[in-house]
C-alpha positions in Angstrom: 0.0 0.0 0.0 3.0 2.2 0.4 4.5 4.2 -2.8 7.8 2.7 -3.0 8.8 6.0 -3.8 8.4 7.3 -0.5 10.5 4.5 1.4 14.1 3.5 1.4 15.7 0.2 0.1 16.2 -1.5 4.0 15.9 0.5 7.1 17.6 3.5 8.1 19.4 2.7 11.7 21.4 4.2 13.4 24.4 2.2 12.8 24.0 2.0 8.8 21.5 0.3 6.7 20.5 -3.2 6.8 18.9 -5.0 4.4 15.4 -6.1 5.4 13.3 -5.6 8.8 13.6 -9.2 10.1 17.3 -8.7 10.5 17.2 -5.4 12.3 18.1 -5.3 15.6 19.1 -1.6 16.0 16.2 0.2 14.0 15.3 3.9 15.9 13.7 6.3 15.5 13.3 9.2 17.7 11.1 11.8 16.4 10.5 15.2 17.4 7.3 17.6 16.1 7.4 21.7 16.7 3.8 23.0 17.6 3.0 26.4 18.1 0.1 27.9 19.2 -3.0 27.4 17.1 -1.2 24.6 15.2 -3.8 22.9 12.7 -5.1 20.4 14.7 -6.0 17.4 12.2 -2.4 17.5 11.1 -0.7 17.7 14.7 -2.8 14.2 15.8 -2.5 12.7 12.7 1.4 12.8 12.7 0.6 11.5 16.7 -1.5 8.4 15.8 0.7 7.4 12.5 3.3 7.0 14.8 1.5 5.2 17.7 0.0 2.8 15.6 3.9 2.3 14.5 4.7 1.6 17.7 2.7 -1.1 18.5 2.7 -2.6 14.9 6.5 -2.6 15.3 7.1 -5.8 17.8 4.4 -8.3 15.0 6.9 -6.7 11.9 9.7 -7.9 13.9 10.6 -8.5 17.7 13.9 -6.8 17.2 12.1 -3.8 15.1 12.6 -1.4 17.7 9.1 1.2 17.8 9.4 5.1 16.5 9.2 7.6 19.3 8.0 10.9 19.0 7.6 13.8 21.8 6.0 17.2 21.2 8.4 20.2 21.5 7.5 23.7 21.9 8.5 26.9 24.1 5.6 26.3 27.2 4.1 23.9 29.1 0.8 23.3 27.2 0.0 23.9 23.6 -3.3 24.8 22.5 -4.6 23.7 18.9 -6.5 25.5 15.9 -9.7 24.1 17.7 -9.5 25.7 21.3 -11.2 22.8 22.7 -8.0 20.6 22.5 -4.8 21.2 24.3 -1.6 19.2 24.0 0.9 18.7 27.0 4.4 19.2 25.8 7.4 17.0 26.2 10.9 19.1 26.1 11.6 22.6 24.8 12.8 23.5 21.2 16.5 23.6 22.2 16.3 19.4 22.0 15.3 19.8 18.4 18.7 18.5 17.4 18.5 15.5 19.7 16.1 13.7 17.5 16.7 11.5 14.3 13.8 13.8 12.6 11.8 17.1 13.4 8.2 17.5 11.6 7.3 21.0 11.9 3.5 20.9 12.2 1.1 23.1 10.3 0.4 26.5 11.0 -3.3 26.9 12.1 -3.9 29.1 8.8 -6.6 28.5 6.5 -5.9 30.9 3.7 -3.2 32.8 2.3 -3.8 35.6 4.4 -3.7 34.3 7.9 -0.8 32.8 6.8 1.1 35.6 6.5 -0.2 36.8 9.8 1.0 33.5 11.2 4.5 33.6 9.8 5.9 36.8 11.7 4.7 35.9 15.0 7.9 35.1 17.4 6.6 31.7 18.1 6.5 30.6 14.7 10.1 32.7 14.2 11.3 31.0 16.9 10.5 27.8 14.8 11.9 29.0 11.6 15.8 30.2 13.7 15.9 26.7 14.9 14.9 24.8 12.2 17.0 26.7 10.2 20.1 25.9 12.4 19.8 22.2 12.6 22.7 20.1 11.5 21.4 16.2 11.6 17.9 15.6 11.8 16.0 15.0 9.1 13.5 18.3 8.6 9.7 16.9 7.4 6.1 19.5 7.2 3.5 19.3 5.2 0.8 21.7 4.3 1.5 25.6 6.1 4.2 24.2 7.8 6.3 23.7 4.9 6.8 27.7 4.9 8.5 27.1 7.9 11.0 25.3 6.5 11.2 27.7 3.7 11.7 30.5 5.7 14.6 28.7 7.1 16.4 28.1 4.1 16.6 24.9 3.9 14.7 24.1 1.0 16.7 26.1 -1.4 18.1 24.7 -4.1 16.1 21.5 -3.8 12.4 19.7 -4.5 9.4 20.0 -2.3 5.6 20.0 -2.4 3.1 22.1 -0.3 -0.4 22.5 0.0 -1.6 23.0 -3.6 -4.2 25.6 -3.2 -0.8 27.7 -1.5 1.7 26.7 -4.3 1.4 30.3 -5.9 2.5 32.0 -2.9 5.1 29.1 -2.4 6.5 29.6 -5.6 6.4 33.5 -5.5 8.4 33.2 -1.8 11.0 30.6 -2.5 12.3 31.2 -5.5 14.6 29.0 -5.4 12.8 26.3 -4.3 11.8 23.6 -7.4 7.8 23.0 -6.6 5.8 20.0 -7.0 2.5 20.6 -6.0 1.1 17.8 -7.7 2.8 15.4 -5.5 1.7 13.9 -2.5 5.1 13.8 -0.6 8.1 15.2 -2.2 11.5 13.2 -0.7 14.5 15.2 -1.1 17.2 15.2 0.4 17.1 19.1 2.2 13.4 17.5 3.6 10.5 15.6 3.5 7.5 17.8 2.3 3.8 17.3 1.8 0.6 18.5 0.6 -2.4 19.8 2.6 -3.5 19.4 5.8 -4.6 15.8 5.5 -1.7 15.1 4.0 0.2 14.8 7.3 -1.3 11.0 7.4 0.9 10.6 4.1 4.0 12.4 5.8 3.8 10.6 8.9 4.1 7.1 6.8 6.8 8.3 4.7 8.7 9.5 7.7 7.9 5.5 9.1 9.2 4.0 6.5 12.4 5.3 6.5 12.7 2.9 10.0 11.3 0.4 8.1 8.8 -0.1 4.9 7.5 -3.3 6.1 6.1 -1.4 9.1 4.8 1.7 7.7 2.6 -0.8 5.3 1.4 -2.2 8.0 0.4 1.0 9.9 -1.6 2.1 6.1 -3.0 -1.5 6.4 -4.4 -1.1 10.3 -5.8 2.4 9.5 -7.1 1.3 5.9 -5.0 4.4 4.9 -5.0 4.3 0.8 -2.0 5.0 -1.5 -2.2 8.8 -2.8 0.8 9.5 -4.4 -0.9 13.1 -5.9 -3.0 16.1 -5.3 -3.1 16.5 -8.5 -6.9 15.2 -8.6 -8.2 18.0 -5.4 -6.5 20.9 -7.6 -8.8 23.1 -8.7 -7.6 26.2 -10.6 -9.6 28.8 -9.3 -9.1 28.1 -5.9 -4.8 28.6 -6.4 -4.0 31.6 -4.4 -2.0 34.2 -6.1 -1.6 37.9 -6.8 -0.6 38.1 -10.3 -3.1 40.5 -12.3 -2.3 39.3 -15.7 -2.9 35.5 -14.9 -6.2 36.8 -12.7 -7.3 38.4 -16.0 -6.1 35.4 -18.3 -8.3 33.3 -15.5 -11.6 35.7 -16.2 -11.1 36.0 -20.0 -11.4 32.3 -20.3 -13.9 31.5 -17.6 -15.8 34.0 -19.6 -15.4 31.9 -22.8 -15.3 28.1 -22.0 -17.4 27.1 -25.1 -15.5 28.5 -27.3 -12.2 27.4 -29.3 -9.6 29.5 -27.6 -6.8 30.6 -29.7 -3.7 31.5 -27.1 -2.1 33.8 -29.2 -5.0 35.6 -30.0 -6.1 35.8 -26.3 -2.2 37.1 -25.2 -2.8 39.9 -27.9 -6.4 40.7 -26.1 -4.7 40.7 -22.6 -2.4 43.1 -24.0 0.7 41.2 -23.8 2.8 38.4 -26.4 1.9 34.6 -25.8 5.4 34.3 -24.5 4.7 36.4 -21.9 1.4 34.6 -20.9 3.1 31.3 -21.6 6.6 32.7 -18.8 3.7 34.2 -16.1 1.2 31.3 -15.8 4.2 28.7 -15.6 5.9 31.2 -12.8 2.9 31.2 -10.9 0.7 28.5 -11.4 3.4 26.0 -12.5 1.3 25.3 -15.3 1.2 26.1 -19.1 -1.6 28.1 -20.6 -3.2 25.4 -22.1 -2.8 23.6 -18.5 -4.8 26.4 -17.2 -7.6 26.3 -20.0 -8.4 22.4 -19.5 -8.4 22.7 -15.5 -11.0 25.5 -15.8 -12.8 23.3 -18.3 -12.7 20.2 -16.3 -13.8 22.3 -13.0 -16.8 23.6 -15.0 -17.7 20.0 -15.8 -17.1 19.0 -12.9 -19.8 21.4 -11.3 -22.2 20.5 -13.8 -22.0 17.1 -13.3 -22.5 17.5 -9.5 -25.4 19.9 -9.5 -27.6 18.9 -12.8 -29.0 16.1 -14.4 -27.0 17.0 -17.8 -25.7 13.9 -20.0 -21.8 14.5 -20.7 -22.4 15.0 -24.0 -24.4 18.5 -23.5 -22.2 19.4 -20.8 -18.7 18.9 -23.1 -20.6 21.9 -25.8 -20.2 24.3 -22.7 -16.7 23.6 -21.9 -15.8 23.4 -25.8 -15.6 19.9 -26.8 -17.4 18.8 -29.3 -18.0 15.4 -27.9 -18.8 13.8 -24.7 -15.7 11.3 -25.5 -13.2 14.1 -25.8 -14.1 15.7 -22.8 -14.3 12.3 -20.7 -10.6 11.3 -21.6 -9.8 15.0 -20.1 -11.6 13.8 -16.8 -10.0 10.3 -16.8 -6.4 12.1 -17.7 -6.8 14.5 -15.1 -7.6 11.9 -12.5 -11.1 12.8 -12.2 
C-alpha cells in the first residue's frame, strides 16, 4: 500500500542500513514535532496516531524492530490547537530539536493565504523558523502551512518540495529557489521531507515511518485502511490557487468567460495586451502550469460542477466547456484523474 517512492531500500538505523526488517536489531527512531500555538489540529494528531499505531505494529513486523518515538516540542508547558477545545501537553523545549533523528514541523493553524502571513511573523513561529534553520542532523519533514517554515529557514533552497496545492502560488512567488511540485503527495529530497495539505500529514507521517522500516509503515496504512495517494493533482482546482498576479487573474476571467468557445492562445495574449510568451513565462511562474494547462483545469472544474449539480448527459455538458463530444471531454476527466 505504500508508494515505493516514499520508502528507502532496507531501514535507516542508526548504525547503517541493513537489508530487510527481520534482520534489524538496532532500527530507531526518535522523532520530534514543533507545535505552536494554534497549530492545525487534524495535522498535529494525525502525525501522533501514524506514529502510535507504529509503535505497536512494530514488535508483530519484527521483535527486534525497535518502535518510532515521537515527543511534542514547543516553548511552554501546554499547547493549545487550531480548535480551542484541544490542548496538547508538551514534552521538552525546542532547544532538543537536534537531539532527534527527525523534526516535523507541524502546520500552521492558517486556512488561507492571508492568515498565513499573519501567522509567519509571530515570534513563536520565528522562533521555529531560527531553529529549524540551524539544525545540523535531523531529518526536517512538514507538510501543508508548515512547509513555509522550512522555507523561511532556508533549507529548502536549491532542492524539491511540495506544499499544500491551493498555496503553491504563494510558495512559488516566496521561494524562488525552491523547485515545486505541488502535484505530488510527498516530495522526498534530500534538504526535507514535504507534503501536501493538511490531510496530508497521514501521508508524511508514513513516509517518515518508512524510513525505519517499509514493512512497518505498510502495516500502519494497512491497520488504519489508509489508501496510497501519491498526488494532489486530482483535489486541484484552478480557481481556488492563491496568487496575486493580475495578468494570470485576468487570463483566469477571460477564459472562464469563454469556456465554449475554441480559444486561440495567441489571439487571447494579444487581447490581454501582452505576447503569448509572456502569458506562456507568467502562468508557468505562478501556477506552475502552461496556458493550455490552465484552460483544461478550468474546463474540467466547470464540468465537474455541472455534473454534480444537474442532471445534464456529458455530452451536452462537453458543448459548454468546448468539446465537441462527450468522448473528448471524458478522456480529459480520466487524464486528469477525475
Amino acid at each position: 500500500m505504500i508508494d515505493p517512492a516514499l520508502t528507502t531500500l532496507g531501514s535507516a538505523c542508526r548504525t547503517g542500513v541493513v537489508e530487510d526488517d527481520a534482520s534489524c536489531t538496532v532500527c530507531d527512531m526518535d522523532i520530534g514535532m514543533i507545535v505552536v500555538d494554534g497549530a492545525f489540529t487534524s495535522g498535529v494528531t494525525a502525525v501522533l496516531d501514524v506514529v502510535h499505531v507504529a509503535a505497536l505494529q512494530a514488535p508483530e513486523v519484527a521483535p527486534s524492530l525497535r518502535p518510532p518515538r515521537i515527543r511534542v516540542l514547543a516553548e511552554r508547558d501546554q499547547i493549545h490547537l487550531g480548535d480551542p477545545s484541544v490542548t496538547l501537553d508538551v514534552d521538552a523545549g525546542l532547544e532538543t530539536a537536534g537531539d532527534h533523528d527527525v523534526v516535523v514541523v507541524a502546520a500552521l493553524g492558517a486556512l488561507d493565504a492571508d492568515q498565513l502571513a499573519s501567522a509567519l511573523p509571530t515570534p513563536d513561529v520565528r522562533h521555529t523558523i531560527e531553529v529549524v534553520g540551524g539544525l545540523d542532523g535531523p531529518r526536517l519533514a512538514a507538510a501543508c502551512t508548515g512547509t513555509f517554515a522550512l522555507g523561511d529557514a532556508g533549507v529548502l533552497d536549491g532542492g524539491r518540495a511540495t506544499t499544500s496545492w491551493w498555496l503553491s502560488p504563494v510558495f512559488r512567488s516566496r521561494y524562488p529557489d525552491v523547485q515545486v511540485d505541488d502535484d505530488a503527495m510527498v516530495v522526498d529530497d534530500e534538504r526535507a521531507l514535504t507534503a501536501g495539505a493538511a490531510f496530508a500529514h497521514v501521508d508524511l507521517a508514513l513516509a517518515i515511518v518508512a524510513d525505519a522500516s517499509p514493512m512497518l509503515a505498510d502495516r500502519v496504512a494497512r491497520a488504519l485502511v489508509l489508501d496510497r495517494r501519491p498526488s494532489q493533482a486530482s483535489y486541484a482546482a484552478i480557481g481556488q490557487l492563491r496568487h496575486d498576479d493580475t495578468l494570470v487573474r485576468e487570463f483566469e476571467r477571460w477564459v472562464r468567460d469563454h469556456l465554449a468557445e475554441d480559444i486561440d492562445l495567441a489571439h487571447l495574449a494579444a487581447e490581454l495586451g501582452v505576447t503569448r510568451r509572456t502569458l506562456q513565462r507568467r502562468t508557468r511562474s505562478t501556477l506552475g502550469r502552461t496556458p493550455l494547462d490552465v484552460v483544461q483545469g478550468l474546463r474540467i472544474e466547470h464540468a465537474e460542477h455541472l455534473l454534480a449539480t444537474t442532471e445534464r448527459t456529458l455530452g451536452s455538458i462537453a458543448t459548454d466547456v468546448g468539446y465537441a463530444s462527450a468522448s473528448s471531454l471524458r478522456r480529459l476527466l480520466t487524464r486528469a484523474g477525475h
